[in-house]
MOPAC internal coordinates of N, CA, C and O (Angstrom, degrees):
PM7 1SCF
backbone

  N    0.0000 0     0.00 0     0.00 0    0    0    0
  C    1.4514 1     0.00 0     0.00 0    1    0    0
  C    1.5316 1   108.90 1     0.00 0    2    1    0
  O    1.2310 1   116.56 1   -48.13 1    3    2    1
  N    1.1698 1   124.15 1   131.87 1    3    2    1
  C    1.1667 1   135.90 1  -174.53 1    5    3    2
  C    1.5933 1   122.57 1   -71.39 1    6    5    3
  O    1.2310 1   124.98 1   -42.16 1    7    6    5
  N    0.9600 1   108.04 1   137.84 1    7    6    5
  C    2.0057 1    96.39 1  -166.43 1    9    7    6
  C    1.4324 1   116.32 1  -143.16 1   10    9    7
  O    1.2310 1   118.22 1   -45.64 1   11   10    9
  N    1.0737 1   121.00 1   134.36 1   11   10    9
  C    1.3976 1   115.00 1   168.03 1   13   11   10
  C    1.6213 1    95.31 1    96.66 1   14   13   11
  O    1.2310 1   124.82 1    25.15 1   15   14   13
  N    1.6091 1   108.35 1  -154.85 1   15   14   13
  C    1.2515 1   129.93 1  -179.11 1   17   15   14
  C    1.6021 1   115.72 1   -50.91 1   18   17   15
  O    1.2310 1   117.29 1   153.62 1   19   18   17
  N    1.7945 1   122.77 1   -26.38 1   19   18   17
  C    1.2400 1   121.27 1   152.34 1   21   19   18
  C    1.7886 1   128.70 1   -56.64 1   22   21   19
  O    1.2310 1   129.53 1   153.61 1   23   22   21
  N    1.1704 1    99.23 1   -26.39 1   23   22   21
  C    1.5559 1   116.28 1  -162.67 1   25   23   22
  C    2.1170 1    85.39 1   -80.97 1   26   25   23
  O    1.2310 1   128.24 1   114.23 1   27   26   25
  N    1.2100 1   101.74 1   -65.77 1   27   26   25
  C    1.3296 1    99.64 1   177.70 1   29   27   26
  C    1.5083 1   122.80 1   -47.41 1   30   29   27
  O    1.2310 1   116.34 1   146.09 1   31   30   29
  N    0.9892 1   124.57 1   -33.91 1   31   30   29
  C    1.6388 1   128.57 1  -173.33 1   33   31   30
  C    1.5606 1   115.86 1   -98.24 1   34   33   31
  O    1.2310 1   133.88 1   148.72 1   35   34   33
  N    1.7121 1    90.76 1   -31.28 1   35   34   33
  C    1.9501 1    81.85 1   146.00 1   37   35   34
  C    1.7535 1   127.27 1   -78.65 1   38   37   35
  O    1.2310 1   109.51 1   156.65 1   39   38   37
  N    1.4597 1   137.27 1   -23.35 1   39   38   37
  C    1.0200 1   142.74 1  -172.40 1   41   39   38
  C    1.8006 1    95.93 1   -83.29 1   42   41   39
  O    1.2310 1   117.45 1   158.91 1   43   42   41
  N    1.3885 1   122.45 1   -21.09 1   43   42   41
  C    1.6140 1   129.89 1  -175.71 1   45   43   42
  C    1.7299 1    88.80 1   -78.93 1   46   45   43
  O    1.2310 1   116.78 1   125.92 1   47   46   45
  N    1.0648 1   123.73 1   -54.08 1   47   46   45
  C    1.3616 1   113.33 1   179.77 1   49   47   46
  C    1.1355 1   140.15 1   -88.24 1   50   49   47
  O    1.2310 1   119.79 1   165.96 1   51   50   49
  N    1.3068 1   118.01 1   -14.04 1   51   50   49
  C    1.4497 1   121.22 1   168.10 1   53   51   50
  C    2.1220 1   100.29 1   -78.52 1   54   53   51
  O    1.2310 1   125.37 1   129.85 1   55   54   53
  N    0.9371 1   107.29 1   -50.15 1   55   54   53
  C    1.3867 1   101.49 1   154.81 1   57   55   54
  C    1.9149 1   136.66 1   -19.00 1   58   57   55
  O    1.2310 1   134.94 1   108.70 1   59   58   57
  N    1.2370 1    88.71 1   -71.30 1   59   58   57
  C    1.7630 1   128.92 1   154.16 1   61   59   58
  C    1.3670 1    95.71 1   -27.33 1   62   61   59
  O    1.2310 1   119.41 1   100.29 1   63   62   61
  N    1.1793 1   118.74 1   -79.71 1   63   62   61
  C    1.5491 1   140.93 1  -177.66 1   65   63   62
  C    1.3237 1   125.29 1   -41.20 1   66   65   63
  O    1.2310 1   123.59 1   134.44 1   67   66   65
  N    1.4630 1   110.73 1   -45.56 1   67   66   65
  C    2.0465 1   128.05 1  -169.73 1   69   67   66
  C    1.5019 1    92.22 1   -84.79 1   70   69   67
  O    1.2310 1   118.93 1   145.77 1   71   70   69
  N    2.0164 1   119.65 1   -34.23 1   71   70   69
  C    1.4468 1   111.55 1  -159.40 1   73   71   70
  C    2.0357 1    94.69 1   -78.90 1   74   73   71
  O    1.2310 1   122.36 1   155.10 1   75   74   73
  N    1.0522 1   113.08 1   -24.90 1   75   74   73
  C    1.7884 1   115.39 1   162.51 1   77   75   74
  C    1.2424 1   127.22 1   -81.98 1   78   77   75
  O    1.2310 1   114.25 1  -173.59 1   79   78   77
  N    1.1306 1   128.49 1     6.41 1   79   78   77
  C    1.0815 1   134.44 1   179.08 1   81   79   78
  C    2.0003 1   105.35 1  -113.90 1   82   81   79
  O    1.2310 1   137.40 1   146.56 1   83   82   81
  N    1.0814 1    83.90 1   -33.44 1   83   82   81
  C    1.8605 1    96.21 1  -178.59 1   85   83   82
  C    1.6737 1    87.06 1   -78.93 1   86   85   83
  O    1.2310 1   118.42 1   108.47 1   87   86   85
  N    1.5984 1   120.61 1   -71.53 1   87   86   85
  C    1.1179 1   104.21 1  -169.14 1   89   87   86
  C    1.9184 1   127.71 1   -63.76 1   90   89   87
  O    1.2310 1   113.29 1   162.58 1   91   90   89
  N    1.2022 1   130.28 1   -17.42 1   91   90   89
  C    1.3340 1   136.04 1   129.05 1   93   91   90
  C    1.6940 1   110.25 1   -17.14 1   94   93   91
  O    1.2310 1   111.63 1    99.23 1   95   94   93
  N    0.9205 1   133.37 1   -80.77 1   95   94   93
  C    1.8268 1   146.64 1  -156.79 1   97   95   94
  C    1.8174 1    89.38 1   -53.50 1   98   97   95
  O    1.2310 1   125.01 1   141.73 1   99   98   97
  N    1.1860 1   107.98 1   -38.27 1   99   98   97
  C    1.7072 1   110.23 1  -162.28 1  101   99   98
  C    1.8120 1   102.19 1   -73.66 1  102  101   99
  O    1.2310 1   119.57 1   -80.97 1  103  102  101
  N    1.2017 1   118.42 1    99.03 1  103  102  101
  C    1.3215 1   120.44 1  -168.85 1  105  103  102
  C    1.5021 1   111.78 1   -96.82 1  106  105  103
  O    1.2310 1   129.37 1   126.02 1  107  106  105
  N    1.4982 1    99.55 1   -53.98 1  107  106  105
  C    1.9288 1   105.97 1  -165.84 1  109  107  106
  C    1.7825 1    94.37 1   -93.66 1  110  109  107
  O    1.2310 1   128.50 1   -47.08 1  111  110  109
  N    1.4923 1   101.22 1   132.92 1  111  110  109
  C    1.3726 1   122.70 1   168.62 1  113  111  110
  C    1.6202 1   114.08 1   -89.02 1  114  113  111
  O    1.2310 1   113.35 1   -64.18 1  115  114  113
  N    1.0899 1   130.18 1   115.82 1  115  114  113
  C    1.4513 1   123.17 1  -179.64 1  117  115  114
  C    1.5698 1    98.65 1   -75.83 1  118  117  115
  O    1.2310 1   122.22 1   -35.15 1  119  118  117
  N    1.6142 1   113.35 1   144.85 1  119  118  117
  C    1.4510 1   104.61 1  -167.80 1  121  119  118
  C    1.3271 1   116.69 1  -121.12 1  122  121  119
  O    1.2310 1   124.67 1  -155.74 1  123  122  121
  N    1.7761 1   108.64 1    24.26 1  123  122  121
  C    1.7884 1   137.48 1   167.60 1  125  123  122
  C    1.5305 1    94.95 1   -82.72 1  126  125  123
  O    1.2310 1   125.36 1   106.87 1  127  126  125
  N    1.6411 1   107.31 1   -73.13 1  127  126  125
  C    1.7213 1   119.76 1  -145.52 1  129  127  126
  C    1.7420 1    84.45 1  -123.54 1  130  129  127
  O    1.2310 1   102.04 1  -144.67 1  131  130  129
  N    1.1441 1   150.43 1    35.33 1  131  130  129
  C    1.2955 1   151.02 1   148.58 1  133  131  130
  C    1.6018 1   102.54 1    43.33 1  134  133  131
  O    1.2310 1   114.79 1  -148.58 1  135  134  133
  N    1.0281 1   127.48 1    31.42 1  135  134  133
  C    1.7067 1   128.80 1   174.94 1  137  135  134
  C    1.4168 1   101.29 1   -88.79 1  138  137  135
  O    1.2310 1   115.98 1   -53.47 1  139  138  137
  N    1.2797 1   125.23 1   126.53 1  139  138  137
  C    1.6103 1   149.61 1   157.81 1  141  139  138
  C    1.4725 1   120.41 1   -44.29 1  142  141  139
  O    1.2310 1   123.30 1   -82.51 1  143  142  141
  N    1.2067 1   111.28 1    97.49 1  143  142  141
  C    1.4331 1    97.59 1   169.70 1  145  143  142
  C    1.9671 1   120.31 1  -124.93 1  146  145  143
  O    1.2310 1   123.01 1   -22.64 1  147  146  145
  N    1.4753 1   111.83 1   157.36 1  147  146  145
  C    1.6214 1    99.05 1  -162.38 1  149  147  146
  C    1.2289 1   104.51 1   -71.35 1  150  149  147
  O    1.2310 1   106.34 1   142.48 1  151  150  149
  N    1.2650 1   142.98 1   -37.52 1  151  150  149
  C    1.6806 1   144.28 1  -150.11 1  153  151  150
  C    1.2440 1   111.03 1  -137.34 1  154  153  151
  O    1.2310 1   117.94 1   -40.86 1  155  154  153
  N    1.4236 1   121.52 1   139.14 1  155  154  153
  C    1.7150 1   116.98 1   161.47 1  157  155  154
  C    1.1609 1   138.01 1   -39.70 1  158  157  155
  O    1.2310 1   129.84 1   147.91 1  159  158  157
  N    1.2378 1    98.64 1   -32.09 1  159  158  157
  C    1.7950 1   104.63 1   179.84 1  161  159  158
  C    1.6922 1   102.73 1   -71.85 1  162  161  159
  O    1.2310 1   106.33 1   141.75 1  163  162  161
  N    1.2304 1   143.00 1   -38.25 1  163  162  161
  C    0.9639 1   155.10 1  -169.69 1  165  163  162
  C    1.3004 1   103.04 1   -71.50 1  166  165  163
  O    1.2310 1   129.37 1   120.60 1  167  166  165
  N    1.3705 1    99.55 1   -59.40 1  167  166  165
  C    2.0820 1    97.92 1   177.63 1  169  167  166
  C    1.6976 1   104.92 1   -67.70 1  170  169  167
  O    1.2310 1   112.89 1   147.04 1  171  170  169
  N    1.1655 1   131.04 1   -32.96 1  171  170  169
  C    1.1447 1   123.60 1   165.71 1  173  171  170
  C    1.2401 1   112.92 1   -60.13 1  174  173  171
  O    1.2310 1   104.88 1   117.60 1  175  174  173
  N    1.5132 1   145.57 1   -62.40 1  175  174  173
  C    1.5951 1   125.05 1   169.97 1  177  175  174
  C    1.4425 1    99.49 1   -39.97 1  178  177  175
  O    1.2310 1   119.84 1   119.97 1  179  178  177
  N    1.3181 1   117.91 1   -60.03 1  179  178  177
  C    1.5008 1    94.18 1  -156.85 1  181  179  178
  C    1.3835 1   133.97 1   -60.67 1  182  181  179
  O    1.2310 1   124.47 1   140.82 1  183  182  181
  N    1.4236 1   109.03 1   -39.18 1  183  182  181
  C    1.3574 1   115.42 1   152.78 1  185  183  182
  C    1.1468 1   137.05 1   -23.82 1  186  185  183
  O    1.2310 1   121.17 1   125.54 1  187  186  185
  N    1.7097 1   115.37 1   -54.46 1  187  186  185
  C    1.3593 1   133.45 1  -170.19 1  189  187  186
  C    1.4445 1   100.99 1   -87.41 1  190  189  187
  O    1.2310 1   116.86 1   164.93 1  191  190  189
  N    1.7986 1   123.58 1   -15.07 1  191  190  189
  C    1.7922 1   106.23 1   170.85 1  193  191  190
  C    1.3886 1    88.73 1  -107.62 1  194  193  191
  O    1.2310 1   102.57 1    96.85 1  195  194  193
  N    1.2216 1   149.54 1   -83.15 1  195  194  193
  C    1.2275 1   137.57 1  -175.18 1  197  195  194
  C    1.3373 1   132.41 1   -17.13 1  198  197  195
  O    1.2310 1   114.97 1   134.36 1  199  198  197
  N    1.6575 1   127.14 1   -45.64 1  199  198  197
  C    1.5705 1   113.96 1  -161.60 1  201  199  198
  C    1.7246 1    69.33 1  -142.28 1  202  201  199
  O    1.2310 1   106.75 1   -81.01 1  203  202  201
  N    1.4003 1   142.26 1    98.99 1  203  202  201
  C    1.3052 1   134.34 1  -179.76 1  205  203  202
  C    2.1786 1   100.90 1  -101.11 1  206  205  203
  O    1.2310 1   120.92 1   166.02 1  207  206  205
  N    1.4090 1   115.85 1   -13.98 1  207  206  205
  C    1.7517 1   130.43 1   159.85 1  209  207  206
  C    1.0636 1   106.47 1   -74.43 1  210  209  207
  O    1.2310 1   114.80 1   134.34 1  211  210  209
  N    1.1887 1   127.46 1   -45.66 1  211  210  209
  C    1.7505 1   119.18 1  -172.49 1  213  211  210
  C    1.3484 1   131.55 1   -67.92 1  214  213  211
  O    1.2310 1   110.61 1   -57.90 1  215  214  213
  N    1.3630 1   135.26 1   122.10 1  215  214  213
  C    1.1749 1   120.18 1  -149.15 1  217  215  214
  C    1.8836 1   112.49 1   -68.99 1  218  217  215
  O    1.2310 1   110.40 1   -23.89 1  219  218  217
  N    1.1485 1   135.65 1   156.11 1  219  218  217
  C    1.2444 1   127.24 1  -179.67 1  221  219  218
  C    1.5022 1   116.08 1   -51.29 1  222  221  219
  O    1.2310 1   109.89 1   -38.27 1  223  222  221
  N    1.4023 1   136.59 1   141.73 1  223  222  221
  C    1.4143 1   122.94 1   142.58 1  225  223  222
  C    1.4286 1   114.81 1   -38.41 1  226  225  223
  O    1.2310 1   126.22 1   -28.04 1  227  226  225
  N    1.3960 1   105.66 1   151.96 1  227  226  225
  C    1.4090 1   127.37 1   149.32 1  229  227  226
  C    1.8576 1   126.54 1   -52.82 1  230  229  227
  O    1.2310 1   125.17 1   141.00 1  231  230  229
  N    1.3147 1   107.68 1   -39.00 1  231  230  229
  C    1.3393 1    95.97 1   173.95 1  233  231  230
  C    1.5572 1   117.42 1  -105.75 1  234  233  231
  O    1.2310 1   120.98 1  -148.00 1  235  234  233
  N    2.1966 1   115.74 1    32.00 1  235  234  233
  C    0.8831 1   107.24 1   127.67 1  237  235  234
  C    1.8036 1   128.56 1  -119.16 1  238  237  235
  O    1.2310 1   129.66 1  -155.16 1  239  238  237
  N    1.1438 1    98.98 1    24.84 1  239  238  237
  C    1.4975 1   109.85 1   171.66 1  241  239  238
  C    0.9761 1   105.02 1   -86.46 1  242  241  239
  O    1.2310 1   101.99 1   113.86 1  243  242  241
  N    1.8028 1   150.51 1   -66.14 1  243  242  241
  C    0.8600 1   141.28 1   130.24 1  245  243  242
  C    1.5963 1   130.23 1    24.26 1  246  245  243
  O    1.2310 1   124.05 1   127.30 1  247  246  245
  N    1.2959 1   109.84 1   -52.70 1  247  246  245
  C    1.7694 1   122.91 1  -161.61 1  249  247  246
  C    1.8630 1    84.41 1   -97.11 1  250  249  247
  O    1.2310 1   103.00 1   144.76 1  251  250  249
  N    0.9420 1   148.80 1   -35.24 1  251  250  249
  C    1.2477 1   129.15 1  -169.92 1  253  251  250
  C    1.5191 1   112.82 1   -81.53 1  254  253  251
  O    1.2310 1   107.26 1  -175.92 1  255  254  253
  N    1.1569 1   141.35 1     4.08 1  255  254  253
  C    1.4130 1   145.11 1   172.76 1  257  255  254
  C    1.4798 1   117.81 1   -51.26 1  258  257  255
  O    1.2310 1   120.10 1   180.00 1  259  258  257

């Protein structure tokens, strides 16, 4: 079992690791208020309560066909 100053510099990197892996998942950029979201459907709610004047993106006009 790892202890001390090893224990810390493994918990610094597996850390390291989840914050790239979380930030990876974040795909669609909203291009009003620039907030990250993982899936279209999600940026589509958000879109439609958040910026409901702004005209839609293109790559969710696109997705409703």
């Amino acid at each position: 079992m790892a202890r001390g100053h090893q224990k810390f510099q493994s918990q610094q990197k597996n850390a390291k690791k989840q914050k790239a892996a979380a930030k990876a998942a974040l795909v669609f950029t909203c291009t009003v208020c620039r907030t990250q979201m993982p899936d279209l459907k999600t940026f589509k709610q958000h879109f439609e309560s958040k910026h409901p004047k702004s005209p839609m993106p293109l790559e969710l006009l696109g997705e409703e066909a």
